[in-house]
mmCIF file as gemmi writes it, N, C-alpha and C atoms, coordinates in Angstrom:
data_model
loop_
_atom_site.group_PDB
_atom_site.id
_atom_site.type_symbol
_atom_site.label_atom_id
_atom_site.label_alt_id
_atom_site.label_comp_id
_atom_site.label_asym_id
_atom_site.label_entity_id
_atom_site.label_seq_id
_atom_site.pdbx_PDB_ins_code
_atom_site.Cartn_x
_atom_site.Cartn_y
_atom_site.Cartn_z
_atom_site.occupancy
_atom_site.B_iso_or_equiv
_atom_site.pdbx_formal_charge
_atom_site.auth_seq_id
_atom_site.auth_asym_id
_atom_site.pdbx_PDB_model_num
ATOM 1 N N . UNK Axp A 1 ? -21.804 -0.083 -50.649 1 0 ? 1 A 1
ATOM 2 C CA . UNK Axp A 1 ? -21.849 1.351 -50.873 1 0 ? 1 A 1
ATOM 3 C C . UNK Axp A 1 ? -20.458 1.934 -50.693 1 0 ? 1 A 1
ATOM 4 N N . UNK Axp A 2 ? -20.288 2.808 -51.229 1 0 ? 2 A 1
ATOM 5 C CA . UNK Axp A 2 ? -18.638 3.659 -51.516 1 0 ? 2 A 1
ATOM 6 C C . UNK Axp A 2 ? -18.897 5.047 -50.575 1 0 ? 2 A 1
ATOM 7 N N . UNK Axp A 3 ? -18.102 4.843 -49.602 1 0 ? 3 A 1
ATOM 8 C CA . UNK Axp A 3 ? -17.899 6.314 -49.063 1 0 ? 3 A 1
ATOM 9 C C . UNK Axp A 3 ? -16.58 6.111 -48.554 1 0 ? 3 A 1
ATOM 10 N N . UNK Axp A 4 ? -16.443 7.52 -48.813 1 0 ? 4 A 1
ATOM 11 C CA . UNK Axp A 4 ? -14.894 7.829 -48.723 1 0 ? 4 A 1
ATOM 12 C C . UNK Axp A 4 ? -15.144 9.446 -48.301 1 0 ? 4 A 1
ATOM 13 N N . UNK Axp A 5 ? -14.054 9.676 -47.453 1 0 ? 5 A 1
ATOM 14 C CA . UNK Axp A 5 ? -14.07 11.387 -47.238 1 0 ? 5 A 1
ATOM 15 C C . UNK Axp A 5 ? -12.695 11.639 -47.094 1 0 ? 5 A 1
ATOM 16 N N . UNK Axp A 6 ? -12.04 12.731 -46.703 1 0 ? 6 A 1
ATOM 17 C CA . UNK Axp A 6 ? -11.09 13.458 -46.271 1 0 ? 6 A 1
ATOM 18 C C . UNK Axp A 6 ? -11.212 14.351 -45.142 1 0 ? 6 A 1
ATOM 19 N N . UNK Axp A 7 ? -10.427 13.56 -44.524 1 0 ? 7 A 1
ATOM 20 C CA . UNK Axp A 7 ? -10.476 14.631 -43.179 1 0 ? 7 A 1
ATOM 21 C C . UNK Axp A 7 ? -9.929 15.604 -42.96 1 0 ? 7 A 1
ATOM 22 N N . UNK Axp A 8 ? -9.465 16.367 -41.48 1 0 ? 8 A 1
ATOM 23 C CA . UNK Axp A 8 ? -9.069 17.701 -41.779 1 0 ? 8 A 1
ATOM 24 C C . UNK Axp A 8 ? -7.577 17.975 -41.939 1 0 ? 8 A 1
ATOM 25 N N . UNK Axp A 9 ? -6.409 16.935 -41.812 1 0 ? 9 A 1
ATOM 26 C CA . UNK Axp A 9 ? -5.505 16.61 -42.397 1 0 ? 9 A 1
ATOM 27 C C . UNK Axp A 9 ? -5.14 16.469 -43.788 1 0 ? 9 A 1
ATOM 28 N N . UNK Axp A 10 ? -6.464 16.099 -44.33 1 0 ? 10 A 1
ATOM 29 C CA . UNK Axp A 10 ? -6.143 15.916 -45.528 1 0 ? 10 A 1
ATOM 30 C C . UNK Axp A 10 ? -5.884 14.87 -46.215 1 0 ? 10 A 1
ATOM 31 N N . UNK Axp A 11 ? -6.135 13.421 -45.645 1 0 ? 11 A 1
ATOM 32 C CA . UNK Axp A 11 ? -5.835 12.399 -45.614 1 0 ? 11 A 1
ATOM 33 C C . UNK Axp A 11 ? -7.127 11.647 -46.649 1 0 ? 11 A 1
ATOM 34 N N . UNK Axp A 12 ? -7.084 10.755 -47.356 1 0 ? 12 A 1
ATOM 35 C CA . UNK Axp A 12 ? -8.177 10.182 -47.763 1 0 ? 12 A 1
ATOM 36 C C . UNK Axp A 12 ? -8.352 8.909 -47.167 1 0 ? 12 A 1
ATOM 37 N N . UNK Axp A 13 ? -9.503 9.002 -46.799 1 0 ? 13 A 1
ATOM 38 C CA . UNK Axp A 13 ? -10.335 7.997 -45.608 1 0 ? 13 A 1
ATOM 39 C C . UNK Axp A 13 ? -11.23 6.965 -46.593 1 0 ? 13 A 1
ATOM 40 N N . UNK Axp A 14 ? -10.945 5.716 -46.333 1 0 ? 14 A 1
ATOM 41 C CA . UNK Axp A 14 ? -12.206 4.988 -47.557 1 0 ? 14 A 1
ATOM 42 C C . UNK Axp A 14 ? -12.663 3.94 -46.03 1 0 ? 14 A 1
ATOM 43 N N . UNK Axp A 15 ? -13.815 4.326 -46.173 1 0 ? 15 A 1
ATOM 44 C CA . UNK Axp A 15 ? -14.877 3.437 -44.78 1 0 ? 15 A 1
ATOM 45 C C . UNK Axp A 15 ? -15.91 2.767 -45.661 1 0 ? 15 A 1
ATOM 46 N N . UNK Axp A 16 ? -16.111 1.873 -44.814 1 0 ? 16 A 1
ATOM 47 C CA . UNK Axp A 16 ? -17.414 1.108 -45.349 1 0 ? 16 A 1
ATOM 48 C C . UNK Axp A 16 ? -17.133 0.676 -46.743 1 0 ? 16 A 1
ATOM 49 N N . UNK Axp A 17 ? -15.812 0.34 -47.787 1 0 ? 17 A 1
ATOM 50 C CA . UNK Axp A 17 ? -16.491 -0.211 -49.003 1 0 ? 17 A 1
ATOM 51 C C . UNK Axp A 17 ? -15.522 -0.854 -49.165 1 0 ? 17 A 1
ATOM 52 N N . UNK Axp A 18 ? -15.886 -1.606 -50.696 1 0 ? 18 A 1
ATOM 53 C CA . UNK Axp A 18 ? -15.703 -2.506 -50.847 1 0 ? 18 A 1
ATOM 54 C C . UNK Axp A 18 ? -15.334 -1.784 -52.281 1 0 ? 18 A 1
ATOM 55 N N . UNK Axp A 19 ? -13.8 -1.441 -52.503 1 0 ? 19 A 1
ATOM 56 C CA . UNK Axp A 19 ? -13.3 -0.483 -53.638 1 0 ? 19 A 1
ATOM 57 C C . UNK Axp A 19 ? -13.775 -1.522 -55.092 1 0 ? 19 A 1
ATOM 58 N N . UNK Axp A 20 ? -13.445 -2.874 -54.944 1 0 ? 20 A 1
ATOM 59 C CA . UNK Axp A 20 ? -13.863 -3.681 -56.576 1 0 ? 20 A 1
ATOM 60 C C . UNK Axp A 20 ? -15.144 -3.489 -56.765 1 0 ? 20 A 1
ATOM 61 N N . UNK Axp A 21 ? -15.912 -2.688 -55.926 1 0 ? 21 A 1
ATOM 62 C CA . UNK Axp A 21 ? -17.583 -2.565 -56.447 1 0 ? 21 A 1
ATOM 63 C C . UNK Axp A 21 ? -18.138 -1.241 -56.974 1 0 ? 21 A 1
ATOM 64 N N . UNK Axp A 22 ? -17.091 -0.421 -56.937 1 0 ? 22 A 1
ATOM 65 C CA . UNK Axp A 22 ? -17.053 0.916 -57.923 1 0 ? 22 A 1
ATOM 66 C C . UNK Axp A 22 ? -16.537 0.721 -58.647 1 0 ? 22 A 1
ATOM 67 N N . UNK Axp A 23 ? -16.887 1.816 -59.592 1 0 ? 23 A 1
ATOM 68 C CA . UNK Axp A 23 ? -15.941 2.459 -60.476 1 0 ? 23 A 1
ATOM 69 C C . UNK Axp A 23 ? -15.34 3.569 -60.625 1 0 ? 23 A 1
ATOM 70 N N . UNK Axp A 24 ? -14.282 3.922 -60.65 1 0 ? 24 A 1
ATOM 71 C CA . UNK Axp A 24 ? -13.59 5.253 -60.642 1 0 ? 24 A 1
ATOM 72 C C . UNK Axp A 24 ? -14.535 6.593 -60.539 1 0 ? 24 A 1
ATOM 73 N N . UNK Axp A 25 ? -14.826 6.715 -61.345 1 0 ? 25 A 1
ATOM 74 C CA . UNK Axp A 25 ? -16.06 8.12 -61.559 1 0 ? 25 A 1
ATOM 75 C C . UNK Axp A 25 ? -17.16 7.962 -59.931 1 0 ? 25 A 1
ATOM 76 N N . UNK Axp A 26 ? -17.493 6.827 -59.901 1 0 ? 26 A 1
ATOM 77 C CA . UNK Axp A 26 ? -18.495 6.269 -58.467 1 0 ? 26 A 1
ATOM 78 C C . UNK Axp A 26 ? -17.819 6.776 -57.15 1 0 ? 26 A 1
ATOM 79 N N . UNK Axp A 27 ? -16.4 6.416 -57.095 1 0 ? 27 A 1
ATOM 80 C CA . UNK Axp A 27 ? -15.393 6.9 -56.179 1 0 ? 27 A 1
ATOM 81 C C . UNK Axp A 27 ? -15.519 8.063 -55.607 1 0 ? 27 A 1
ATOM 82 N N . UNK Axp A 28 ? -14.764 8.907 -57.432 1 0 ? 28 A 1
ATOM 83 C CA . UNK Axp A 28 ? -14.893 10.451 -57.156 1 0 ? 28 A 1
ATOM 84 C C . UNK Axp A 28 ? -16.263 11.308 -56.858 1 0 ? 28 A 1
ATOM 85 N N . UNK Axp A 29 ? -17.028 10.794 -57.695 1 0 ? 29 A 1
ATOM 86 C CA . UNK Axp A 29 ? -18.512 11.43 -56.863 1 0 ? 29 A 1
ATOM 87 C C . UNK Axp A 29 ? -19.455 11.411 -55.836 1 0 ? 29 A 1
ATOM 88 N N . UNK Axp A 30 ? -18.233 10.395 -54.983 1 0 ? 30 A 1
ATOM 89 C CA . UNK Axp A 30 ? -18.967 10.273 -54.132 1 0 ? 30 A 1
ATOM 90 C C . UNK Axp A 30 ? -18.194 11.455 -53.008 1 0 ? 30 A 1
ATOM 91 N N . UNK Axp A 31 ? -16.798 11.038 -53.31 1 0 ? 31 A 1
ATOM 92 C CA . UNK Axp A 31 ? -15.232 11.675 -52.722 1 0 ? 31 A 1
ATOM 93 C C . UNK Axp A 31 ? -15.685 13.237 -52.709 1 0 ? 31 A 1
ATOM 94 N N . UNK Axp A 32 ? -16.54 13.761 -53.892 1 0 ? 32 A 1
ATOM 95 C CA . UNK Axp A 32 ? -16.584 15.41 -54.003 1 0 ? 32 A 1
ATOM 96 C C . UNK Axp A 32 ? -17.634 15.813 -53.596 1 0 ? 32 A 1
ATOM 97 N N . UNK Axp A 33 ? -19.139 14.703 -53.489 1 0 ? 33 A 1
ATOM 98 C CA . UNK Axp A 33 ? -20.127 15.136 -52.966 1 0 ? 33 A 1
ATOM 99 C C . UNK Axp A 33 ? -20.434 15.04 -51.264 1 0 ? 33 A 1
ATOM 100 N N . UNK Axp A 34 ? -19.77 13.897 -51.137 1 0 ? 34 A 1
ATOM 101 C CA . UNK Axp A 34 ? -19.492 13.604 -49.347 1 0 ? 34 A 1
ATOM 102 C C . UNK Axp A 34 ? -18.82 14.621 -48.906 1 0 ? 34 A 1
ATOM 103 N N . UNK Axp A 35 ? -17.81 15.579 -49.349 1 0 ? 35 A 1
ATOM 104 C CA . UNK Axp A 35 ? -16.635 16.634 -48.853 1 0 ? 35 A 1
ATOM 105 C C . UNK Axp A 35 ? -17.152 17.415 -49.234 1 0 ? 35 A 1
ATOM 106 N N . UNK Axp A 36 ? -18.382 17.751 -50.134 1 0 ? 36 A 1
ATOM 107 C CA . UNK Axp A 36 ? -19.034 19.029 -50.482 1 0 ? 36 A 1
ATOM 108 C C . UNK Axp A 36 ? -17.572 20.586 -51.241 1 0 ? 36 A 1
ATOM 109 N N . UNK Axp A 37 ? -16.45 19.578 -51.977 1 0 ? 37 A 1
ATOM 110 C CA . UNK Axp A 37 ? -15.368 20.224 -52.874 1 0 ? 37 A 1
ATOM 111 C C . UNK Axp A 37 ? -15.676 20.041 -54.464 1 0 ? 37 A 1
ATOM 112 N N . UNK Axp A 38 ? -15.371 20.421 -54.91 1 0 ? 38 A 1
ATOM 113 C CA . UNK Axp A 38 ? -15 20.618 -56.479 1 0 ? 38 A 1
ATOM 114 C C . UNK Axp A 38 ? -14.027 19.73 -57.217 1 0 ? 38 A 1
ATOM 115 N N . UNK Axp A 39 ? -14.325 19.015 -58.331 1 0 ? 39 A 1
ATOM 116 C CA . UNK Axp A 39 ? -13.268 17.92 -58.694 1 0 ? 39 A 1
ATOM 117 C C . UNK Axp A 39 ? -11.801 18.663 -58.956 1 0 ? 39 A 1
ATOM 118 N N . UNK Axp A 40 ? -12.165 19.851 -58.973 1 0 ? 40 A 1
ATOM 119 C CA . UNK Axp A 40 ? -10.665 20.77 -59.585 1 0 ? 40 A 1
ATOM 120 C C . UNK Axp A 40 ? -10.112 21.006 -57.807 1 0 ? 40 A 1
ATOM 121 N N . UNK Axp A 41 ? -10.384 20.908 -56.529 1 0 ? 41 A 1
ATOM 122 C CA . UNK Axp A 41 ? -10.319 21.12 -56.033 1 0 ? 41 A 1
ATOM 123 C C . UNK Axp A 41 ? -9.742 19.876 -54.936 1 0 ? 41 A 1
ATOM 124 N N . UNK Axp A 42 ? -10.085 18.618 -55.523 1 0 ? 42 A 1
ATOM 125 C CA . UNK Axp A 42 ? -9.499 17.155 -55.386 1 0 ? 42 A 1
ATOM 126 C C . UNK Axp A 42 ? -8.589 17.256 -55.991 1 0 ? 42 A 1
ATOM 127 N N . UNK Axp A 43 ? -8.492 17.319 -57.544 1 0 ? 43 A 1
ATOM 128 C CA . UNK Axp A 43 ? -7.02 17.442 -57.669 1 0 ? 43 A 1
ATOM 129 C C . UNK Axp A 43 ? -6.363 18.179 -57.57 1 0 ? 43 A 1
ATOM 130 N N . UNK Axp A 44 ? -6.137 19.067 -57.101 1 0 ? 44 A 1
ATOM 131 C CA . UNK Axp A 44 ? -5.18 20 -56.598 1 0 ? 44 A 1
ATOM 132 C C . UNK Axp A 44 ? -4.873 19.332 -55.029 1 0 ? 44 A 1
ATOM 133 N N . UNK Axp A 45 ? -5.542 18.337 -54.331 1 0 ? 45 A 1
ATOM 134 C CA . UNK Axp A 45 ? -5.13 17.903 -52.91 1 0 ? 45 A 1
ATOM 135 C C . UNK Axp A 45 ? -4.567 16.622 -53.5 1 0 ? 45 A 1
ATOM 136 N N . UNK Axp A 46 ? -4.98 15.868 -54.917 1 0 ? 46 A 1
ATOM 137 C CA . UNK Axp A 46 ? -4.289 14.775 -55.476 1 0 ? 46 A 1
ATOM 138 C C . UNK Axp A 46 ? -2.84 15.638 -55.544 1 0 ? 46 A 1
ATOM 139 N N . UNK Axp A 47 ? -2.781 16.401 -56.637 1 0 ? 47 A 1
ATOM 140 C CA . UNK Axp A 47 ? -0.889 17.543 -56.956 1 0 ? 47 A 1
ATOM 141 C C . UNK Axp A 47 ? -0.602 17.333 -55.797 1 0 ? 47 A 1
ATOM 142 N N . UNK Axp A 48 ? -1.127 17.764 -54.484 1 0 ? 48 A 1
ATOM 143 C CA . UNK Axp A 48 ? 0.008 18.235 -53.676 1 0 ? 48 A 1
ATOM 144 C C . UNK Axp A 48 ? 0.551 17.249 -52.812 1 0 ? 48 A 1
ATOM 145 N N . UNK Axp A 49 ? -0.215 15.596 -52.634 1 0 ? 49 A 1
ATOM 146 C CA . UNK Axp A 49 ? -0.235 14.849 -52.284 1 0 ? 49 A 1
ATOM 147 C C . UNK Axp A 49 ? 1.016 13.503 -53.068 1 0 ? 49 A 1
ATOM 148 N N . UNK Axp A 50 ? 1.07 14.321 -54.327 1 0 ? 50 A 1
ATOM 149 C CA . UNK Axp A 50 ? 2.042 13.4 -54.998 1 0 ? 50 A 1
ATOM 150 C C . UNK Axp A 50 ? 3.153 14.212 -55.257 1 0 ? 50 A 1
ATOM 151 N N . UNK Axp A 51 ? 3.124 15.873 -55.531 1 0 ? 51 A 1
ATOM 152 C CA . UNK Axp A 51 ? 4.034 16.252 -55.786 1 0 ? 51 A 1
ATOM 153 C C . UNK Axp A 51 ? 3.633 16.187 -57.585 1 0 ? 51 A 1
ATOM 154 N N . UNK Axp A 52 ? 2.952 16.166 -58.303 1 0 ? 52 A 1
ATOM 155 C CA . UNK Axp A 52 ? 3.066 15.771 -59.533 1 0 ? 52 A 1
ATOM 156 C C . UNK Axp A 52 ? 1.9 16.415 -60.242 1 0 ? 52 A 1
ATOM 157 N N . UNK Axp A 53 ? 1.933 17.45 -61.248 1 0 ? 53 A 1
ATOM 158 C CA . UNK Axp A 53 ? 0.673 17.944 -62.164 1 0 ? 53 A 1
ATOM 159 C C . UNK Axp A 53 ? -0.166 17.346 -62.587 1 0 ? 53 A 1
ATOM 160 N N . UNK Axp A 54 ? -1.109 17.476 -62.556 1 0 ? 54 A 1
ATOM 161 C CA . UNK Axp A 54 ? -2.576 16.782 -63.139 1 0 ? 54 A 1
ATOM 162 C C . UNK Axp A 54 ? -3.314 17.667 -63.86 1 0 ? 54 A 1
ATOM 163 N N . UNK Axp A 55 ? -3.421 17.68 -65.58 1 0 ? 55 A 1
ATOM 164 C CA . UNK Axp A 55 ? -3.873 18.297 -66.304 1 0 ? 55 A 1
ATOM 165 C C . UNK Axp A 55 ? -6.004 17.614 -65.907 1 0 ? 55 A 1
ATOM 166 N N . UNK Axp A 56 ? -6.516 18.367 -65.825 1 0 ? 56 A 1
ATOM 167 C CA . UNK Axp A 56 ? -8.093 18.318 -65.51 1 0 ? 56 A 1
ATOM 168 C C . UNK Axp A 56 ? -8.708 17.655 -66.554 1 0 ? 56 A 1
ATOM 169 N N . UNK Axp A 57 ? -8.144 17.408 -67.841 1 0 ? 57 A 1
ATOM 170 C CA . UNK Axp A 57 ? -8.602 16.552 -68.661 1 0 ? 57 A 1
ATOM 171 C C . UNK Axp A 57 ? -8.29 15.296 -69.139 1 0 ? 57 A 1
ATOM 172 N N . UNK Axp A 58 ? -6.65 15.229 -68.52 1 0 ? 58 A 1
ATOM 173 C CA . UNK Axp A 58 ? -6.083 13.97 -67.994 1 0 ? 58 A 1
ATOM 174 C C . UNK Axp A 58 ? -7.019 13.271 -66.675 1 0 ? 58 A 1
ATOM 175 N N . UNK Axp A 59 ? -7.224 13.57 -65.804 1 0 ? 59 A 1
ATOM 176 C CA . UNK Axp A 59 ? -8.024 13.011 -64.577 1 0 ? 59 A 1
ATOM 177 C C . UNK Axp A 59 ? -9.491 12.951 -65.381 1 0 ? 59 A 1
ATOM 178 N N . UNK Axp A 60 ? -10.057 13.34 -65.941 1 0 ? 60 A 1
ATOM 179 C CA . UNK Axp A 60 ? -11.435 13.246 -66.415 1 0 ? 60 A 1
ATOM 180 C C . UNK Axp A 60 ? -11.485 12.047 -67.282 1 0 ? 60 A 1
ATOM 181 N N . UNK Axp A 61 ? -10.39 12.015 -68.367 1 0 ? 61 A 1
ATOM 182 C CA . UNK Axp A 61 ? -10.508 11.346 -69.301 1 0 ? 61 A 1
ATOM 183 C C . UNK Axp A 61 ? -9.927 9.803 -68.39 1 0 ? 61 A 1
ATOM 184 N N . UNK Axp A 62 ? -9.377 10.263 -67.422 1 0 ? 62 A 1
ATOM 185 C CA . UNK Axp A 62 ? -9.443 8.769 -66.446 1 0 ? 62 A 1
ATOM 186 C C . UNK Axp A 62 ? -10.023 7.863 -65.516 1 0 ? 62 A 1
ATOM 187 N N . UNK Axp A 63 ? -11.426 9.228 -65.507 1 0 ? 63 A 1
ATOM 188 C CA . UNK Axp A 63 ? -12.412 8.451 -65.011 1 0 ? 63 A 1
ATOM 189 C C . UNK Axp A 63 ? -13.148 7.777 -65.912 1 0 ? 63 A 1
ATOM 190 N N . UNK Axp A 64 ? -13.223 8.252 -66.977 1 0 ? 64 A 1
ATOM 191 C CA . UNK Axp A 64 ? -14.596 7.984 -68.221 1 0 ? 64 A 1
ATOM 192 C C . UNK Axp A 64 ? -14.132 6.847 -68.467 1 0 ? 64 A 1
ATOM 193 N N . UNK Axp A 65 ? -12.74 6.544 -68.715 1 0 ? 65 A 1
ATOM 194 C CA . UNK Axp A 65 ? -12.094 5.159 -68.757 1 0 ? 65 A 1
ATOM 195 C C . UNK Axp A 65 ? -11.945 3.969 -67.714 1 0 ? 65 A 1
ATOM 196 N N . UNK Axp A 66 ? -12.191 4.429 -66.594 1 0 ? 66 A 1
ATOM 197 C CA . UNK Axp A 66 ? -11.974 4.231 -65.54 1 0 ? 66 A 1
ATOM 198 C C . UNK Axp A 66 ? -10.387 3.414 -65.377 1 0 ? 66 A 1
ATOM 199 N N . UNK Axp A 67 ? -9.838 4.229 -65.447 1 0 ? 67 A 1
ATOM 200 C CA . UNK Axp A 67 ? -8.276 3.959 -65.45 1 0 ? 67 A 1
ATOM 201 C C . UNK Axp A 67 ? -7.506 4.664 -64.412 1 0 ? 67 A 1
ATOM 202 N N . UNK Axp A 68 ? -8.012 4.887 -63.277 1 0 ? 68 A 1
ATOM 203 C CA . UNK Axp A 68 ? -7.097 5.329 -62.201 1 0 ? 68 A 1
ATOM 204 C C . UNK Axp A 68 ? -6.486 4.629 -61.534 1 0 ? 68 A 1
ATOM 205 N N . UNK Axp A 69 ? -5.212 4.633 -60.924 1 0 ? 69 A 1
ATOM 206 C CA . UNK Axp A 69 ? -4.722 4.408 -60.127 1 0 ? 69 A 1
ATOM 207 C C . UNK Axp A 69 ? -4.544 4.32 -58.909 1 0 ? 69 A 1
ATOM 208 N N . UNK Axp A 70 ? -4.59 3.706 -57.892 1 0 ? 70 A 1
ATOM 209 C CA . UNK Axp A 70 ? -4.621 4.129 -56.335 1 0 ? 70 A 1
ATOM 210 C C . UNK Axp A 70 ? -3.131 3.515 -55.376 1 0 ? 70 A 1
ATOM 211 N N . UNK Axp A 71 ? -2.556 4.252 -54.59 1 0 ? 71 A 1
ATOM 212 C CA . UNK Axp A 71 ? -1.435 3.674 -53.733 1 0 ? 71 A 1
ATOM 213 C C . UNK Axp A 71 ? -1.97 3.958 -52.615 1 0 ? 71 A 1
């Protein structure tokens, strides 16, 4: 099972999983429903976390693909 949260730092926390057994989209819905936020509201803590714009249909169209990236 995939859970992941953010704490009050702001930090992203991944407990309990086993990341090669999701898929991107699995991640994030779990990431927005566990934190009870808005996907527009993840990425804007993704922007500020990299320093770098994220058009909302760029990140969408990278889940459907499941083509994200993680560091």
């Amino acid at each position: 099972m995939c859970i992941l949260f953010v704490n009050l730092s702001r930090e992203f926390i991944i407990k309990d999983m086993n990341i090669t057994d999701c898929s991107d989209r699995e991640i994030v819905k779990v990431l927005v429903a566990r934190n009870k936020i808005s996907q527009k509201k993840l990425i804007k803590m993704i922007e500020e976390k990299t320093n770098k714009e994220i058009p909302v249909k760029t990140f969408s169209d990278k889940l459907w693909r499941n083509n994200m990236r993680v560091r």
